[in-house]
C-alpha positions in Angstrom: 23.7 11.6 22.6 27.0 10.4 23.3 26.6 11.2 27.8 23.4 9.5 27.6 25.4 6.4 26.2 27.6 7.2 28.8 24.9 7.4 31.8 23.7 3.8 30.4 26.9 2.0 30.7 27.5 3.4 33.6 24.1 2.4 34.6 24.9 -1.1 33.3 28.2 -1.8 34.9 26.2 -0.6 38.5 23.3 -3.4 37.4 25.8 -6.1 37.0 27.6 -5.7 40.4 24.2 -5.8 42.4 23.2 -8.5 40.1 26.0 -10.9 41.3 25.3 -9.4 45.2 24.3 -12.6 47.0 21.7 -9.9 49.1 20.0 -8.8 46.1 20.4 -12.7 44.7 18.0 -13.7 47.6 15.8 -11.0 47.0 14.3 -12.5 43.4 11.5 -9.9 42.7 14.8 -7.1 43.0 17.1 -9.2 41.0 14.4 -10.2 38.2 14.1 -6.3 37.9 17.7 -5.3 37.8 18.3 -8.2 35.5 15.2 -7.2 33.3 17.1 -3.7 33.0 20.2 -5.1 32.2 18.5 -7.2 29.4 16.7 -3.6 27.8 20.6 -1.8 28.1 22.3 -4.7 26.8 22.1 -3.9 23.0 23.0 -0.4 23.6 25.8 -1.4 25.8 27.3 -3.8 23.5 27.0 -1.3 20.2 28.3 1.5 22.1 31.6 -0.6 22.9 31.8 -1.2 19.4 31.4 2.3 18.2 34.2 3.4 20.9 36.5 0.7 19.6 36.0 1.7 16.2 36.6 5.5 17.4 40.2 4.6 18.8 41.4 2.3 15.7 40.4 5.6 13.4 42.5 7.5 16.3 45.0 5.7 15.9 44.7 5.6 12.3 44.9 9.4 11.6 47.9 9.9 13.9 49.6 7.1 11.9 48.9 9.1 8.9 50.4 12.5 10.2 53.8 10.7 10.7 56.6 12.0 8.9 58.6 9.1 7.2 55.8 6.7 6.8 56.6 4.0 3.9 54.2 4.8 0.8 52.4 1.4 0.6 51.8 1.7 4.6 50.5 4.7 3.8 48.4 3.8 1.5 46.5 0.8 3.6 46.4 3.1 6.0 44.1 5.5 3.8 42.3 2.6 2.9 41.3 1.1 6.2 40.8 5.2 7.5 38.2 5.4 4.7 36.6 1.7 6.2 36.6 2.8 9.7 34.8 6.4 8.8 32.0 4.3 6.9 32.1 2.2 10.3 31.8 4.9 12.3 29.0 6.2 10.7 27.0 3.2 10.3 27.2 2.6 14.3 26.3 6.3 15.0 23.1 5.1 12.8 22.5 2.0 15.2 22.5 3.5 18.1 20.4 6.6 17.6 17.8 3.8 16.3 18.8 2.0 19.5 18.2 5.0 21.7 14.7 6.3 19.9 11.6 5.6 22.5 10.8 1.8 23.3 7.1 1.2 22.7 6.7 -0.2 26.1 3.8 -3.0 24.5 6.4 -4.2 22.0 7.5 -7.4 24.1 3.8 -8.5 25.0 1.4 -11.0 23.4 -1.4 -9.7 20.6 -4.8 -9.8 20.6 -5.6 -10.2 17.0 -8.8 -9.5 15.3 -10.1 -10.0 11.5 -13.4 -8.7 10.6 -14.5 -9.5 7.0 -16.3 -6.2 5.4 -17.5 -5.0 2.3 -17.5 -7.7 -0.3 -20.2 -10.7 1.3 -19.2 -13.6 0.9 -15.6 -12.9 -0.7 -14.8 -10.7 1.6 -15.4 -13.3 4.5 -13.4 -16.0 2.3 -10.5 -13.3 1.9 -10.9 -13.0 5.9 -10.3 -16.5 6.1 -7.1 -16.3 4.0 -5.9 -13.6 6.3 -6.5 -15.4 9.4 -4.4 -18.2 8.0 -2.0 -16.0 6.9 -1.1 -14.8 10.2 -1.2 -18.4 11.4 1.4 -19.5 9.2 3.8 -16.3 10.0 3.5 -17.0 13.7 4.6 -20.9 12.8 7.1 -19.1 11.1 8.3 -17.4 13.9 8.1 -19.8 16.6 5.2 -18.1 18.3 2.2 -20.0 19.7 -1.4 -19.4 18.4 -4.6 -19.9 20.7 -8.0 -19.7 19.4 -10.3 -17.2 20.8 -13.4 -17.2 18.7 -14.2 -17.7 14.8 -17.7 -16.9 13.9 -17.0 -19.0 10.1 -19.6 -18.8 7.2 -20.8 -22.3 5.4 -18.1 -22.2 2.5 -14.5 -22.0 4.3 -15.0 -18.1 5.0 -14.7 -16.1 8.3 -17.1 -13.3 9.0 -14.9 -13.1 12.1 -11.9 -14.3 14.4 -10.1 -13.5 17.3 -6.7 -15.0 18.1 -3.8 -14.6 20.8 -0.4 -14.9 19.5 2.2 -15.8 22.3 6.1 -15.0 21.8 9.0 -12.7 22.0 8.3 -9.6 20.1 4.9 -10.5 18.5 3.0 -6.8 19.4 7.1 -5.2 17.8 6.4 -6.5 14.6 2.3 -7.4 14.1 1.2 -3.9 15.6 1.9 -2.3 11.6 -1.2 -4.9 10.4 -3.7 -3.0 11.9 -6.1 -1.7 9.1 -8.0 -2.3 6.4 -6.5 -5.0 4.4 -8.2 -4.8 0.4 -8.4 -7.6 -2.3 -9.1 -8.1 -6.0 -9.3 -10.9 -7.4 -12.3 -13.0 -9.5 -14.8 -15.2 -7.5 -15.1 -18.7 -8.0 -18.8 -18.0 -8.6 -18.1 -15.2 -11.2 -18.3 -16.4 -14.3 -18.4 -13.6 -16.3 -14.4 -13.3 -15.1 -14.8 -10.1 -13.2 -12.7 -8.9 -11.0 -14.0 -8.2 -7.5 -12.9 -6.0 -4.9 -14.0 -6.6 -1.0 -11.7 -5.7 2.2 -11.4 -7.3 5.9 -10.5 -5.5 9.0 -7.6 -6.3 10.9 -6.8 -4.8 14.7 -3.9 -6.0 16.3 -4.2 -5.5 20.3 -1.3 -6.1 22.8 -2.6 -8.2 25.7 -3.4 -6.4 28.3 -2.6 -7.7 32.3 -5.2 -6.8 35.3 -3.8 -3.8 36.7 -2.7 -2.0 33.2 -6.5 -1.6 32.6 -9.4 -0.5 35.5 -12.1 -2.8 34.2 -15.1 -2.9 37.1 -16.9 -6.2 37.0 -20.1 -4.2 38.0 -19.5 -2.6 34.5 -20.0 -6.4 32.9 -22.8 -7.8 31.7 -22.4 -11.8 31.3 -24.5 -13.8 29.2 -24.0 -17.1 28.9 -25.2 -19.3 25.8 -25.0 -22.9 23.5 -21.9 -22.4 21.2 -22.9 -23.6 18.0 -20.8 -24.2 14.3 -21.9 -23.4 10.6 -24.9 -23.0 9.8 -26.2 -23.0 13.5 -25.3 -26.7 14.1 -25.5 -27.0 17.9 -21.6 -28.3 18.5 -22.6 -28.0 22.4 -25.0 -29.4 24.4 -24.4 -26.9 27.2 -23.9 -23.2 27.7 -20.5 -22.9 27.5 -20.3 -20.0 25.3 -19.9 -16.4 26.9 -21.0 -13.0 26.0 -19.9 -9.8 27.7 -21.2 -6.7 27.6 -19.4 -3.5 28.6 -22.4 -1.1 29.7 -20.3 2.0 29.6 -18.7 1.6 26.6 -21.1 -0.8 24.9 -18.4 -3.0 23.4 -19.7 -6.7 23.1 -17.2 -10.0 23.1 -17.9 -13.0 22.6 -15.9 -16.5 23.2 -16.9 -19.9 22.4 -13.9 -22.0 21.4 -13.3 -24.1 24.8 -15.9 -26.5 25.9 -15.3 -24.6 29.4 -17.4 -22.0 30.4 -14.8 -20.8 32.6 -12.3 -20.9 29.7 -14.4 -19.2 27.7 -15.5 -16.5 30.2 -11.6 -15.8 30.9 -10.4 -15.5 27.2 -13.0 -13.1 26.5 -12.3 -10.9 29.8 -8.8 -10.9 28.0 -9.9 -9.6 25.0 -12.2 -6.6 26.9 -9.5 -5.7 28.3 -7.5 -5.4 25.4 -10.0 -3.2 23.9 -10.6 -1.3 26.5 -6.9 -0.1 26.8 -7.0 0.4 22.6 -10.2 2.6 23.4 -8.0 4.4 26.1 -4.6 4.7 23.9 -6.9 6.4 21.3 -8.4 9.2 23.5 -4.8 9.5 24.5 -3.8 10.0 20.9 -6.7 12.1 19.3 -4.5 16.0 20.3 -1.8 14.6 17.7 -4.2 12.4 15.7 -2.9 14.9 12.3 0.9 13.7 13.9 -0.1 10.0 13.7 -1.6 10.3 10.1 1.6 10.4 8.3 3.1 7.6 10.9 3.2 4.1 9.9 2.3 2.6 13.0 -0.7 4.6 13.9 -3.0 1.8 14.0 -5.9 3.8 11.9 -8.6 0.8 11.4 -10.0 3.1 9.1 -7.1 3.9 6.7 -6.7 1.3 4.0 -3.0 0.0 4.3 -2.5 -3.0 1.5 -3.9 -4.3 -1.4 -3.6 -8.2 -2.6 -4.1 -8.2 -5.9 -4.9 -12.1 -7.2 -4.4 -11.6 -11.2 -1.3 -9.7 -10.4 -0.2 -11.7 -7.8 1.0 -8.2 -6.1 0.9 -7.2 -2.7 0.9 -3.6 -2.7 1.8 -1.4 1.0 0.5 1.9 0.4 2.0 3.4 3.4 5.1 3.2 2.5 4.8 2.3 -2.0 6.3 -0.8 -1.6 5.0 -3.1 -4.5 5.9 -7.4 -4.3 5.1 -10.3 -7.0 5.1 -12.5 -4.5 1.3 -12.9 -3.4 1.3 -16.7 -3.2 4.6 -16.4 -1.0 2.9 -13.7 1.1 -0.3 -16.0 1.9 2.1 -18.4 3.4 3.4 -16.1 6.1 6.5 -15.1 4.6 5.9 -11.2 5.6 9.0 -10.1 7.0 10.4 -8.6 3.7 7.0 -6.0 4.3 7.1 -5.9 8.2 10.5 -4.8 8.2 10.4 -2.3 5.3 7.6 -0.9 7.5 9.7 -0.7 11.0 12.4 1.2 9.1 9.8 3.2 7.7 8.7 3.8 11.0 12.5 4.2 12.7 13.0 6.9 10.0 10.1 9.0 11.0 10.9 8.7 14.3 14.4 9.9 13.9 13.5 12.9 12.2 12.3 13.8 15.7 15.7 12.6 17.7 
């Protein structure tokens, strides 16, 4: 571990002298590269100081300690701070073999994120609504930007379906461990017998996808082109604006009607194709280790069901990794992170037993 750390310092010291070269300086698509690298290294490079200072104070430390003649009471801070530089030591060695484990190279990009109400009618599109606001309010939350890409909504307040791109630093890093199914319980408003129900929605969280990351042949496309309309069918268009693409090969289907724009429309969806296309392709890539993935919190399994909300409760329950909060109404307002990081370190564990 410790000449890899090595090779990347090295590597970063070499970055930062062509970086300030006033050759390389003209030549932006080099430096923007070089400087990209530097930015990756950069939190390795800093820790790994850190862990080398620490390494010379406990040097330094222990020979103090093998001195003959040393006054008792120095000897005994000395024993103290050896004990809190160990404890240091060991801590940093943690940090930086989570620091070194494989970047998920999709972890800086954009998501593509899709909920799909399922079993429950219409509570199960209502809880779809609540989990599309949900995710709304955590991307506030974390300064991130969120663009509509379609909402098919039902007549009370419910989503049968919605698509949404969520811009900013580190959104795929941390949204990529919502992808499953997502299960309620809770009594309807129109139960009046004061049973509880239980219905699900589907999430899939997508990293956007650029051009060349995914062959996508327009010959492949079908385009349809169509009135976009609101609840209950209301026309909310008077022309066809709304688009419909149809991948013949794989027979996935998008649709996008939020702009007035045609042209909007058609590119949005041709962003959201693509998206799928390269989750189609990451699965294909994944199905030799699929029994690997299973016991993997980030392994994206639409099918596996990953949380409960539980409304009587008011419990949130992760069953990938049994962590139970009473904090539902909390939750529903976007405060996730106490979750979403549970689940990284979850994640960063199993990966480490692999190091």
């Amino acid at each position: 571990m410790y000449d890899k750390l090595d090779f990347i310092e090295g590597k970063y010291e070499e970055l930062s002298l062509k970086v300030s070269d006033p050759e390389i300086i003209a030549n932006q698509p080099v430096w923007q590269k070089y400087a990209k690298d530097m930015g990756e290294m950069e939190p390795i490079v800093h820790k790994y100081k850190e862990y080398k200072k620490v390494k010379d104070s406990l040097a330094d430390t222990k020979e103090m300690l093998g001195e003959s003649g040393l006054d008792e009471e120095l000897r005994e801070i000395a024993k103290m701070e050896l004990s809190e530089l160990e404890s240091k030591m060991e801590e940093l060695t943690q940090e930086l073999r989570i620091l070194l484990l494989p970047k998920d190279p999709n972890d800086d990009k954009n998501v593509i994120l899709e909920i799909r109400a399922g079993t429950g009618g219409d509570e199960a599109a209502l809880f779809g609504g609540d989990l599309l606001r949900m995710y709304m309010r955590y991307a506030e939350r974390r300064g991130w930007k969120v663009d509509m890409m379609d909402m098919n909504e039902t007549g009370i307040g419910g989503v049968k379906e919605a698509v949404i791109l969520i811009k900013g630093r580190g959104a795929y890093s941390r949204l990529k461990y919502e992808s499953g199914v997502h299960r309620v319980q809770r009594v309807p408003e129109t139960e009046s017998s004061g049973r509880i129900h239980t219905s699900a929605a589907t999430v899939a969280v997508l990293p956007e996808i650029d051009d060349v990351e995914v062959d996508l042949n327009p010959n492949d496309v079908r385009v349809d082109v169509y009135r976009a309309s609101g609840n209950g069918g209301q026309c909310v268009n008077t022309t066809d604006s709304a688009v419909r693409l149809t991948h013949e090969p794989t027979g996935l289907v998008v649709t996008c009607q939020d702009e007035k724009s045609q042209l909007k429309n058609k590119e949005k969806a041709f962003k959201v194709l693509r998206a799928r296309l390269y989750d189609l392709k990451l699965q294909e890539q994944n199905k030799e280790i699929s029994e690997q993935r299973k016991n993997q919190v980030g392994s994206g399994d639409r099918s596996e069901r990953i949380r409960t909300y539980n409304f009587p409760q008011g419990r949130i329950s992760d069953h990938r990794i049994g962590l139970t909060l009473y904090k539902l109404d909390a939750f529903l307002d976007g405060d996730l992170d106490e979750v979403i990081d549970g689940l990284i370190t979850s994640d960063q564990a199993e990966k480490m037993k692999n190091f």
